[in-house]
CHARMM-style PDB file with segment names, atoms N, HN, CA, C and O in Angstrom:
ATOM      1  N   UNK     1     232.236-282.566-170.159  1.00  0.00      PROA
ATOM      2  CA  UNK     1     232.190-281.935-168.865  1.00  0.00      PROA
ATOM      3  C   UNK     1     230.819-282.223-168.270  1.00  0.00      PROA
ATOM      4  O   UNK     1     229.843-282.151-169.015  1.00  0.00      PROA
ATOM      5  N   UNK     2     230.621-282.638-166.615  1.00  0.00      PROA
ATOM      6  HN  UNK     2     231.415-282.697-166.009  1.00  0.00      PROA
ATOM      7  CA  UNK     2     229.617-282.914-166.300  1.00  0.00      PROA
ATOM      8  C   UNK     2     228.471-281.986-165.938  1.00  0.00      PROA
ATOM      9  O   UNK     2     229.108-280.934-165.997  1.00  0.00      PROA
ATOM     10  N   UNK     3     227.664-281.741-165.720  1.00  0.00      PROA
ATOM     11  HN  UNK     3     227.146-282.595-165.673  1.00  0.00      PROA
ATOM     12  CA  UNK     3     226.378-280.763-164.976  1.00  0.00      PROA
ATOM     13  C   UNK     3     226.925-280.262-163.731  1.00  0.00      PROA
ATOM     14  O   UNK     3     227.064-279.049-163.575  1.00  0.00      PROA
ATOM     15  N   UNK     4     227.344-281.349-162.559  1.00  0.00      PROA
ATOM     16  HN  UNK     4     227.231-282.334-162.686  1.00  0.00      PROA
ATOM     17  CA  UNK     4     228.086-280.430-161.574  1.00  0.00      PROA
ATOM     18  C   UNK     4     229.795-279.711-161.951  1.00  0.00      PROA
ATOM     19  O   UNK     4     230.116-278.627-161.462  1.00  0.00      PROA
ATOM     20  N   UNK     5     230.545-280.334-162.671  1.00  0.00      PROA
ATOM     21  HN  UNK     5     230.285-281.214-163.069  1.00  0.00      PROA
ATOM     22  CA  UNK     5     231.682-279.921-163.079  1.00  0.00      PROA
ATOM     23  C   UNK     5     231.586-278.065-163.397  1.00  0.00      PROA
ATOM     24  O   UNK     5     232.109-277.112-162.818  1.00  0.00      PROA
ATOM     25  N   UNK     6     230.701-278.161-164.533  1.00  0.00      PROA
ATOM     26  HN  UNK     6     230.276-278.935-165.003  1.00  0.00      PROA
ATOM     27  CA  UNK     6     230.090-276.315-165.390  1.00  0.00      PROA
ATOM     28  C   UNK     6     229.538-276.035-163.811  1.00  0.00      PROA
ATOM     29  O   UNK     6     230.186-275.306-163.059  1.00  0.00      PROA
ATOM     30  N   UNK     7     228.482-276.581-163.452  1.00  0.00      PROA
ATOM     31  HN  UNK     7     227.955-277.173-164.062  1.00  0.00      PROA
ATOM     32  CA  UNK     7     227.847-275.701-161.817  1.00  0.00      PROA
ATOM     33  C   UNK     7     228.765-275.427-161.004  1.00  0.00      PROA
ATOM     34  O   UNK     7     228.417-274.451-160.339  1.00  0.00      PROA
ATOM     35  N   UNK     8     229.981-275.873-160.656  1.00  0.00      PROA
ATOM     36  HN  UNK     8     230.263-276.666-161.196  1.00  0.00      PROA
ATOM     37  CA  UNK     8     231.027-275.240-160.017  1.00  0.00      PROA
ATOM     38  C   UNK     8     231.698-274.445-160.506  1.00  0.00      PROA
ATOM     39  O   UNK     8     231.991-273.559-159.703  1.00  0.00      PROA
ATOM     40  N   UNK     9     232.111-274.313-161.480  1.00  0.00      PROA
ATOM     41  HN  UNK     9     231.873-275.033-162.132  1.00  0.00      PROA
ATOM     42  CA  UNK     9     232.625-273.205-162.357  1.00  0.00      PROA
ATOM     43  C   UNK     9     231.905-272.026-162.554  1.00  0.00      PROA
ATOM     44  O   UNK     9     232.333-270.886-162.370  1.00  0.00      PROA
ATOM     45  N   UNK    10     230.702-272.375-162.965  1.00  0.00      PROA
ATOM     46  HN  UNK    10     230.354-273.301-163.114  1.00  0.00      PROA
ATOM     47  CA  UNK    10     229.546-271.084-162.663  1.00  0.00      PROA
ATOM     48  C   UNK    10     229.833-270.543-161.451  1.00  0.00      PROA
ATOM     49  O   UNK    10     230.371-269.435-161.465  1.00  0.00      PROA
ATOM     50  N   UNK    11     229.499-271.293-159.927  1.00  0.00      PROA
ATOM     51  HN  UNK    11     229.062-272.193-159.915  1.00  0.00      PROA
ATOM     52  CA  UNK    11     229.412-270.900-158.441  1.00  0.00      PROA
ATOM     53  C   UNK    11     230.947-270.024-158.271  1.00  0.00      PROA
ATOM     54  O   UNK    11     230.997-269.033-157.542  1.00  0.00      PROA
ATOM     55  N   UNK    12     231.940-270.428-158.888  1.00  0.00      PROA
ATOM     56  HN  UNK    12     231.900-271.233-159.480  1.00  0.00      PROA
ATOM     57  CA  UNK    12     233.162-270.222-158.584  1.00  0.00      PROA
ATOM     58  C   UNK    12     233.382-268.312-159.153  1.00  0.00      PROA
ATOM     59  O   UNK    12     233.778-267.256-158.658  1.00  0.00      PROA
ATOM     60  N   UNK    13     232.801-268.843-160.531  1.00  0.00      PROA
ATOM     61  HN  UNK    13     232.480-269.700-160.933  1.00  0.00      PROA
ATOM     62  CA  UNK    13     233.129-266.860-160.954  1.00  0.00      PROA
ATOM     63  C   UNK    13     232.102-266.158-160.526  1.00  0.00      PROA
ATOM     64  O   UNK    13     232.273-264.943-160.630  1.00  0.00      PROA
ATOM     65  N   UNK    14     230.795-266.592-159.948  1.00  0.00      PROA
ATOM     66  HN  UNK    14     230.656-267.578-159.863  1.00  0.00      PROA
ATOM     67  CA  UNK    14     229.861-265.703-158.816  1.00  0.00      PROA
ATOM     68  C   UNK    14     230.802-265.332-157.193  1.00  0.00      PROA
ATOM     69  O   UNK    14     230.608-264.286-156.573  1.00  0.00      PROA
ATOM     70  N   UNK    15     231.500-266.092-156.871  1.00  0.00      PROA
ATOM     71  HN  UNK    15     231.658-266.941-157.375  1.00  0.00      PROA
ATOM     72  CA  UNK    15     231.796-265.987-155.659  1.00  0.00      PROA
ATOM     73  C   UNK    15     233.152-264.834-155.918  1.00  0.00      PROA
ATOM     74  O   UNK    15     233.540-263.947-155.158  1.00  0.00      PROA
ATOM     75  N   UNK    16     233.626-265.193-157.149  1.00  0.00      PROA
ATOM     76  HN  UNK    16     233.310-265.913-157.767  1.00  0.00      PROA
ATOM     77  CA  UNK    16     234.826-264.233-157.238  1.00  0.00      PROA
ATOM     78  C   UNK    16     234.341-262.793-157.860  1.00  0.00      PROA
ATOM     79  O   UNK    16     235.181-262.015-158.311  1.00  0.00      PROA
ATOM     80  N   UNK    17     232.717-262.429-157.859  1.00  0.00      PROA
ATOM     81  HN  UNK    17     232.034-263.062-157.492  1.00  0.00      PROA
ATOM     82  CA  UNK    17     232.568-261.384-158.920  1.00  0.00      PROA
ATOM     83  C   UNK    17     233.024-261.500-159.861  1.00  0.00      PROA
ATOM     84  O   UNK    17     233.740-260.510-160.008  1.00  0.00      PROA
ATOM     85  N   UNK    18     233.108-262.244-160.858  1.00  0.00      PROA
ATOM     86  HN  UNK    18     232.526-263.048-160.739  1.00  0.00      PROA
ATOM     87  CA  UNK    18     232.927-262.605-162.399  1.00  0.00      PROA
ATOM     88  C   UNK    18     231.496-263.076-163.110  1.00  0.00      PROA
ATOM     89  O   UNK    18     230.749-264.026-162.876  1.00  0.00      PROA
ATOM     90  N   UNK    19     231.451-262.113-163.970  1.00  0.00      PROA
ATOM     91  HN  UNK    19     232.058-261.342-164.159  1.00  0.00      PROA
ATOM     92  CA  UNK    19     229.332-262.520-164.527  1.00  0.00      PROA
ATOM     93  C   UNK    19     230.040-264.134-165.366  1.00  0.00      PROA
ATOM     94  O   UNK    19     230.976-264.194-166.164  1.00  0.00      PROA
ATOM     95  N   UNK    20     229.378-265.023-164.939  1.00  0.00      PROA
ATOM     96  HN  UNK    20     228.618-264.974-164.291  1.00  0.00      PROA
ATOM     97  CA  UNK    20     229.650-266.359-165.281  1.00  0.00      PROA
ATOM     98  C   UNK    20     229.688-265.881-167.126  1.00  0.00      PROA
ATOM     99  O   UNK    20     230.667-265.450-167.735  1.00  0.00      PROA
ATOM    100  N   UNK    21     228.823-266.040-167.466  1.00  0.00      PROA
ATOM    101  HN  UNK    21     228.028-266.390-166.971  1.00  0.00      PROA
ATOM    102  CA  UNK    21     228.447-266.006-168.566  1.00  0.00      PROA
ATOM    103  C   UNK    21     229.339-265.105-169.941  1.00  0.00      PROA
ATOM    104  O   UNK    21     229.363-265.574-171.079  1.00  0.00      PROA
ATOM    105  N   UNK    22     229.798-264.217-169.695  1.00  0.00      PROA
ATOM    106  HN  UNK    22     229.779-263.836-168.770  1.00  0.00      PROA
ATOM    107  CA  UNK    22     230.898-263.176-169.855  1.00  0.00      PROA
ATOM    108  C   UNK    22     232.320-264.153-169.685  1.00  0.00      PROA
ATOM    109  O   UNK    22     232.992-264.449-170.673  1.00  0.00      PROA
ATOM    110  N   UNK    23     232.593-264.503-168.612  1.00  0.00      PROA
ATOM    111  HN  UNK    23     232.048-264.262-167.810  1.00  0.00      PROA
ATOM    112  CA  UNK    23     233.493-265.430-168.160  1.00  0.00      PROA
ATOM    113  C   UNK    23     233.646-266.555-169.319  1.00  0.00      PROA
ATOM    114  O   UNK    23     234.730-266.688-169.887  1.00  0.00      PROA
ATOM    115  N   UNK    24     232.683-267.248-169.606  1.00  0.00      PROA
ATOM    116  HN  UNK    24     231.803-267.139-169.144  1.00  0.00      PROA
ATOM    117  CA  UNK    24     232.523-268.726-170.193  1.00  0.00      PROA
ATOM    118  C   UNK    24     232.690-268.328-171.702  1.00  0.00      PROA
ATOM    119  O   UNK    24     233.102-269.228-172.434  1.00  0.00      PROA
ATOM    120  N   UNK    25     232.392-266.938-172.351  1.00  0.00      PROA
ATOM    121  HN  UNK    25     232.057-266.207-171.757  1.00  0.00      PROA
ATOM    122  CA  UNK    25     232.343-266.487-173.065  1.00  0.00      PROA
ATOM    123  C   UNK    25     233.825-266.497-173.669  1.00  0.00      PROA
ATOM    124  O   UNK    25     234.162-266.958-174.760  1.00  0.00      PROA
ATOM    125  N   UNK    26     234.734-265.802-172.585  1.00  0.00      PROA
ATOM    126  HN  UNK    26     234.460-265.428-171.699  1.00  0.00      PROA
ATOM    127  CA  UNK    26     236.042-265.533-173.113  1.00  0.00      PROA
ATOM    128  C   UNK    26     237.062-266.680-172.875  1.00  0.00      PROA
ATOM    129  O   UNK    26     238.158-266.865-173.403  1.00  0.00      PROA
ATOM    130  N   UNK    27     236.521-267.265-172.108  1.00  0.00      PROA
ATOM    131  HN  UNK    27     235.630-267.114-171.679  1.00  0.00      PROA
ATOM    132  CA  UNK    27     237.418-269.078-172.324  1.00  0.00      PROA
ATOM    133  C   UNK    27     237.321-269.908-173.254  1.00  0.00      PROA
ATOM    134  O   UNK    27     238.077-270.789-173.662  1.00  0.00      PROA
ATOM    135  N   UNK    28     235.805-269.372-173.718  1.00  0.00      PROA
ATOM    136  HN  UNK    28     235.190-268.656-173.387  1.00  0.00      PROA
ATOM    137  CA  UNK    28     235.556-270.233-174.914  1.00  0.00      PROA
ATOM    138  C   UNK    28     236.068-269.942-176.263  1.00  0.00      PROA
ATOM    139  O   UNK    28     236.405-270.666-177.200  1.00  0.00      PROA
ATOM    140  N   UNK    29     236.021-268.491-176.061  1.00  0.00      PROA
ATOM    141  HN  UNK    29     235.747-267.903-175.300  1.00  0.00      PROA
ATOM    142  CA  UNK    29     237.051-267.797-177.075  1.00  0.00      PROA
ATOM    143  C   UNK    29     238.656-268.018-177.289  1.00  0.00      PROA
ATOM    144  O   UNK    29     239.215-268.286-178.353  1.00  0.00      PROA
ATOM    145  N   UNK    30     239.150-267.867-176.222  1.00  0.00      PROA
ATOM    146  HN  UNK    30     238.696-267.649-175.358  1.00  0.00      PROA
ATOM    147  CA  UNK    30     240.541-268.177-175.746  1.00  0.00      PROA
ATOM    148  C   UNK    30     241.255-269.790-175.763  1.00  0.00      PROA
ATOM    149  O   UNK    30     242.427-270.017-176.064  1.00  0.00      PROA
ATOM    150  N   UNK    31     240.191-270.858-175.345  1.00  0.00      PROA
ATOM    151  HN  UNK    31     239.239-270.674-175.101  1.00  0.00      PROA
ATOM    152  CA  UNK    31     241.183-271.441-174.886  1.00  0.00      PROA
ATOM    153  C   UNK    31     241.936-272.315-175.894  1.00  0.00      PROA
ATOM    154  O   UNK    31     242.989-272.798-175.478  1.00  0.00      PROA
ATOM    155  N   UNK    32     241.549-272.616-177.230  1.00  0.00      PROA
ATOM    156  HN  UNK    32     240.693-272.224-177.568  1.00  0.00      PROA
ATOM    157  CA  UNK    32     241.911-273.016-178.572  1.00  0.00      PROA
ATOM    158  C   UNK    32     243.672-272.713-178.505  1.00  0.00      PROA
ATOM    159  O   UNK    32     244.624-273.485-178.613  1.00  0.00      PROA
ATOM    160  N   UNK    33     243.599-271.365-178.298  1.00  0.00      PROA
ATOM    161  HN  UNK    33     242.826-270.737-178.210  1.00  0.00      PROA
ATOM    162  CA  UNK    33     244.902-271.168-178.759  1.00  0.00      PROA
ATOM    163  C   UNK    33     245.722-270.780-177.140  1.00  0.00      PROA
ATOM    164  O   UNK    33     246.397-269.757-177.248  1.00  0.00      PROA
ATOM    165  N   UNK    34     245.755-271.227-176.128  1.00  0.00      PROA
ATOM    166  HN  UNK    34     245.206-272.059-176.040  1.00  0.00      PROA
ATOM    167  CA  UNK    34     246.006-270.923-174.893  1.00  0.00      PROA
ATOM    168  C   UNK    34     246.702-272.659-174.947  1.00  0.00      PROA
ATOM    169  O   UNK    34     246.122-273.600-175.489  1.00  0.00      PROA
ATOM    170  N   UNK    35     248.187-272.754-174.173  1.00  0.00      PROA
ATOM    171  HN  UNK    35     248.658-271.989-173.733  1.00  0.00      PROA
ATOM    172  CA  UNK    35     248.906-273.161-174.048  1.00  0.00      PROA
ATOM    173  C   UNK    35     248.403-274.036-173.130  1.00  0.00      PROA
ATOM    174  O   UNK    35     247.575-273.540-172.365  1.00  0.00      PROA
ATOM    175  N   UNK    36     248.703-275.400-172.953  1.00  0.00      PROA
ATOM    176  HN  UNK    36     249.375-275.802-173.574  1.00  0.00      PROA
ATOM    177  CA  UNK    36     248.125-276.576-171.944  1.00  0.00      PROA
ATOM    178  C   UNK    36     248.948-275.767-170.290  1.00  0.00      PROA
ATOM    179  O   UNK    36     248.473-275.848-169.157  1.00  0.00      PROA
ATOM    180  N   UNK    37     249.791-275.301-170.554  1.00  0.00      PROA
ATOM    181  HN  UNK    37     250.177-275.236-171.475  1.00  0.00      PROA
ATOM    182  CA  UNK    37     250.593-275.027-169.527  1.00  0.00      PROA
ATOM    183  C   UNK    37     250.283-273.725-168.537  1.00  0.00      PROA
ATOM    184  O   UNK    37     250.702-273.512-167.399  1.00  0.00      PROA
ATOM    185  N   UNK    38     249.006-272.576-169.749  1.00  0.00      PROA
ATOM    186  HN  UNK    38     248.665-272.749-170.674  1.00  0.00      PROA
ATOM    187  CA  UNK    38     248.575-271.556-169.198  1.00  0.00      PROA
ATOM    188  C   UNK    38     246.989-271.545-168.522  1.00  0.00      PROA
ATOM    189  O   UNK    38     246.481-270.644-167.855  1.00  0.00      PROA
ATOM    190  N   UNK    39     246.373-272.890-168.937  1.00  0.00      PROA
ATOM    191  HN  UNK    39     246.786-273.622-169.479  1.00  0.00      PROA
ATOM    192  CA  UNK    39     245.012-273.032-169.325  1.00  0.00      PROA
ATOM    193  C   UNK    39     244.416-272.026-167.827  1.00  0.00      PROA
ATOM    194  O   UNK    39     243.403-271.327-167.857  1.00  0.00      PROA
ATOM    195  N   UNK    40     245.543-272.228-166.324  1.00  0.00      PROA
ATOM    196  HN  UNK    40     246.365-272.797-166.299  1.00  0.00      PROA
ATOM    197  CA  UNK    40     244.637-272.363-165.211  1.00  0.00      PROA
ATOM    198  C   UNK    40     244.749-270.388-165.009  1.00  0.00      PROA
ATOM    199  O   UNK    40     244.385-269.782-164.001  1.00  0.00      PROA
ATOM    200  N   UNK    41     245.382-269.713-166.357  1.00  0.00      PROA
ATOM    201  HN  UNK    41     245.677-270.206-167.176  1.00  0.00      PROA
ATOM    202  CA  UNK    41     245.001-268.435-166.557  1.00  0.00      PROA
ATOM    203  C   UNK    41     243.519-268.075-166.583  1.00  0.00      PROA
ATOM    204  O   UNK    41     242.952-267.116-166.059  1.00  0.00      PROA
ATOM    205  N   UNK    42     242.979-269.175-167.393  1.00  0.00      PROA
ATOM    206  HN  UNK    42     243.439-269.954-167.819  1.00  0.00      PROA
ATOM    207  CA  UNK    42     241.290-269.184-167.855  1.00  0.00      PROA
ATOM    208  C   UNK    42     240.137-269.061-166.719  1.00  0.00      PROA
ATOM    209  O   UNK    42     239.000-268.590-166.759  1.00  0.00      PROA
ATOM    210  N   UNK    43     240.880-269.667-165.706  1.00  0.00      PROA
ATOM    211  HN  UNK    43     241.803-270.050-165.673  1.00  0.00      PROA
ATOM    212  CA  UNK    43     240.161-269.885-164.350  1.00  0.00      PROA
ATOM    213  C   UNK    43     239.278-268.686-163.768  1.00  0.00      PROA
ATOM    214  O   UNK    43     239.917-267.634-163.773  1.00  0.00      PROA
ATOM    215  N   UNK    44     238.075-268.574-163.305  1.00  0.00      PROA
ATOM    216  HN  UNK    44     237.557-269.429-163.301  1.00  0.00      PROA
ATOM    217  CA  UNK    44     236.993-267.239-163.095  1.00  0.00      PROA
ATOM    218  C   UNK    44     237.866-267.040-161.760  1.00  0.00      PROA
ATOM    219  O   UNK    44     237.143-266.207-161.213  1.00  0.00      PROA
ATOM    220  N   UNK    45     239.020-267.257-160.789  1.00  0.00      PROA
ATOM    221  HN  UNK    45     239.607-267.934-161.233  1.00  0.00      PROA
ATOM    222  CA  UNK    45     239.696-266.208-160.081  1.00  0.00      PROA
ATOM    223  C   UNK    45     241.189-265.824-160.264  1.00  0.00      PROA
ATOM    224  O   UNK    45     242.112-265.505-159.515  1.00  0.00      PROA
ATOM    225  N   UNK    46     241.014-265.992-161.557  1.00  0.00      PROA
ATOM    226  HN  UNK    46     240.264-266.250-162.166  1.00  0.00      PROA
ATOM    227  CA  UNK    46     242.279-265.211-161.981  1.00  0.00      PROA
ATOM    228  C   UNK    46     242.053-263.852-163.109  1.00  0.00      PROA
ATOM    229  OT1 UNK    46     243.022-263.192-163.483  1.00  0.00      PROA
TER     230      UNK     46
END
């Protein structure tokens, strides 16, 4: 993943009120076992 790719993702769960970091936390936790088909659940505005 690139430097701007993560910086939009960061900008994205600030704009939605999601603490990035908290956010990145539980995707990183999650997405192992999260279905290719659910991944865009993971997304900081959902």
């Amino acid at each position: 993943m690139g430097d701007g790719t993560l910086a939009t993702l960061i900008m994205s769960a600030k704009l939605n009120d999601v603490d990035p970091q908290a956010w990145l936390a539980d995707v990183l936790a999650h997405i192992a076992d999260t279905p290719i088909t659910r991944l865009e659940q993971l997304l900081p505005w959902n």
